[in-house]
N, C-alpha and C positions, 0 to 999 in steps of 0.2 A: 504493500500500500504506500500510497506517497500522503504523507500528514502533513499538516498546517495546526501549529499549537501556536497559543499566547501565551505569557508570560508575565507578572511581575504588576507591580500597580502604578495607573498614569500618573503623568502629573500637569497639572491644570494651572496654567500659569498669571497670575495675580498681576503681575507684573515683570519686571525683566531678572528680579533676582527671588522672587518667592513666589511660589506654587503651593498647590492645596494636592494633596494626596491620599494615600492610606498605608498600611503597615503590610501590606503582602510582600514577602521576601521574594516571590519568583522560584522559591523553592520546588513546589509543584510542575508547574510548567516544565522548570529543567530535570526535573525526574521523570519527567512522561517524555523528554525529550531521548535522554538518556536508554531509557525501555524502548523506545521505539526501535530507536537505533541498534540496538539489542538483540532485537525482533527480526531486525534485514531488512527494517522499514527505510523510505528515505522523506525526509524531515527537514522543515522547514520550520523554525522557531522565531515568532517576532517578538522583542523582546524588550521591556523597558528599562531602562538604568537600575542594575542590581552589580551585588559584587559576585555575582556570579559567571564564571567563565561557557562560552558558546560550545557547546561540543565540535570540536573539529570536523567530526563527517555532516555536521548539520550546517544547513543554509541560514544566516542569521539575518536577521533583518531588525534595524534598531530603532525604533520610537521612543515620544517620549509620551505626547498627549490620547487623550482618547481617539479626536479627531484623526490624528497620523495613526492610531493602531488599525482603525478603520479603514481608512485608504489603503495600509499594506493589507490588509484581508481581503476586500475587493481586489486587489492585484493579484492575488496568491492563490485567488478562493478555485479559480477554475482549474487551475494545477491539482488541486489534492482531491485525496476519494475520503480525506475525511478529516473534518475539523474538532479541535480539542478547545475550548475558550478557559484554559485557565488563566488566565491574565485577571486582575480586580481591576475594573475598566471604571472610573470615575461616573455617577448619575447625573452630576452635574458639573458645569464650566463657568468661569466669571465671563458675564456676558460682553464686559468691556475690559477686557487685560488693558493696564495702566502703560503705555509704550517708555517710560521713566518709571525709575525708584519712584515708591510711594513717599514721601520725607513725615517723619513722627510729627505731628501738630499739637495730641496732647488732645486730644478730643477725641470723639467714636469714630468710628471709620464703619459704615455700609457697603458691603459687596452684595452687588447684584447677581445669582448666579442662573442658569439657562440648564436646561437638558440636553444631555448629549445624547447623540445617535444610539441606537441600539443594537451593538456589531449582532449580538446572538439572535435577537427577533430577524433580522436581513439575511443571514447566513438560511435557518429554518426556511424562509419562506422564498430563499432561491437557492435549495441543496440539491433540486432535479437538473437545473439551466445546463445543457452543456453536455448533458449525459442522455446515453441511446434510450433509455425508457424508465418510467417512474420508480421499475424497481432495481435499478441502476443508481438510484440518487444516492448521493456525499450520506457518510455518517455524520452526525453533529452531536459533537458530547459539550454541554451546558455542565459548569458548577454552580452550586446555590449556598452561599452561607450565611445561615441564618440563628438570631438567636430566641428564636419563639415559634410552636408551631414546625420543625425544622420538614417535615414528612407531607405537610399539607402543601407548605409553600415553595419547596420543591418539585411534587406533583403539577399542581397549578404553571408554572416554569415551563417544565417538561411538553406539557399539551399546549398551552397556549403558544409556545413559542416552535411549535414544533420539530424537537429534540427526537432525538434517537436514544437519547442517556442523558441521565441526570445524576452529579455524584454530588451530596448533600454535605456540610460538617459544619459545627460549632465556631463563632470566632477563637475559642482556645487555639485551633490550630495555626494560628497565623504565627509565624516566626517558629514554631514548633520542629522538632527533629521527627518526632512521632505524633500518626492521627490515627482518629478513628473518622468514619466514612461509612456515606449511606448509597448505594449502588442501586437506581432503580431504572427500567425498559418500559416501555409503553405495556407489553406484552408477557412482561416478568413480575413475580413479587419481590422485594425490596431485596440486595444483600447485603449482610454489615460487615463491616472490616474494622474489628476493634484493637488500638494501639498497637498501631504495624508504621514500620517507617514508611516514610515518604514514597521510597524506592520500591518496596515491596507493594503498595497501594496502586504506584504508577503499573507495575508490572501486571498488576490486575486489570487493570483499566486498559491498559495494552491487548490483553489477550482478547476482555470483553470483546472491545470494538473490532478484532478482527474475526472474530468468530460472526459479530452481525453481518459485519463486511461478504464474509463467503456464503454464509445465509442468505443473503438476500443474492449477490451472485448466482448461486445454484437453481433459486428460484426462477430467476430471470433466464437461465441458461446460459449464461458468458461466465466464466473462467476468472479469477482473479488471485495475487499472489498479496 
């Protein structure tokens, strides 16, 4: 299979020297990147500023904002048979980034901020485009991390945005070495994967999607590696 993973959390930039972010390490991403590569997959990682190094055999691609992860996904999308969104993609952007330092005044300061694009709703509702028949379309694996509710609002994700996988966890695991993980298919009931590393989770999620992957190939009749 040829994959397309995100990586890492944007950053939304306030002005020319401060941005608004989150604390995803990119940890995930570059372990499903790793697995893949593993696997004899070949891998396309777009990737926001972390300290983590590109694996050699993988194609990196580097953003920073939501909007640029976006653009490289629509570049990349038709290349791969199957998308991985672990990246923490900002929900929202300051509607007017300051082109100057903002300078202290000593008073509140109001940020405006706008919604950004929805890589994974867009990805869902063109994973057929490109491909010989419906049941030919991209895998799309959505993550959802939630702190209430995690199984509902996951599900909801899943269908609405129309996913092939949904892999669900608590924000504990953010910077974390070890997680636990909730694994669910349209078509499947829920799997848990409780405190396993990063690398061992990835590895699961790897094999998941290739097994949809040849599933729904066989279906179809076309042949896939």
């Amino acid at each position: 299979m040829r994959i397309l993973i995100t990586a890492g959390g944007t950053r939304e930039q306030i002005d020319p020297v401060r941005f608004i972010s989150n604390a995803s390490s990119g940890r995930m991403g570059y372990a499903l990147a790793r697995a893949a590569l593993k696997a004899g997959h070949t891998v396309t990682l777009i990737t926001t500023p972390t300290s983590l190094r590109v694996p050699k055999e993988a194609k990196g691609v580097k953003v920073k904002t939501a909007a640029q992860m976006f653009d490289a996904v629509k570049k990349h999308f038709h290349w791969c048979d199957g998308l991985m969104m672990a990246a923490a993609v900002a929900d929202y952007t300051p509607a007017r980034p300051a082109k100057t330092k903002i300078k202290k005044t000593g008073q509140s300061l109001t940020l405006t901020l706008k919604p950004t694009s929805d890589i994974l709703k867009w990805a869902g509702k063109h994973k057929n485009e490109g491909r010989g028949t419906k049941d030919e379309g991209r895998i799309i694996v959505g993550f959802a991390l939630e702190d209430k509710a995690l199984r509902t609002h996951a599900e909801k994700k899943l269908k609405n945005k129309n996913l092939d996988m949904i892999v669900a966890n608590s924000p504990s695991v953010i910077g974390s070495d070890n997680s636990s993980v909730q694994i669910k298919t349209p078509d499947s009931p829920w799997i848990t994967i409780e405190n396993a590393t990063k690398a061992a989770i990835a590895t699961k999620i790897v094999c998941l999607v290739k097994k949809l992957y040849r599933d729904r190939n066989k279906e179809s009749g076309t042949s896939s590696d």
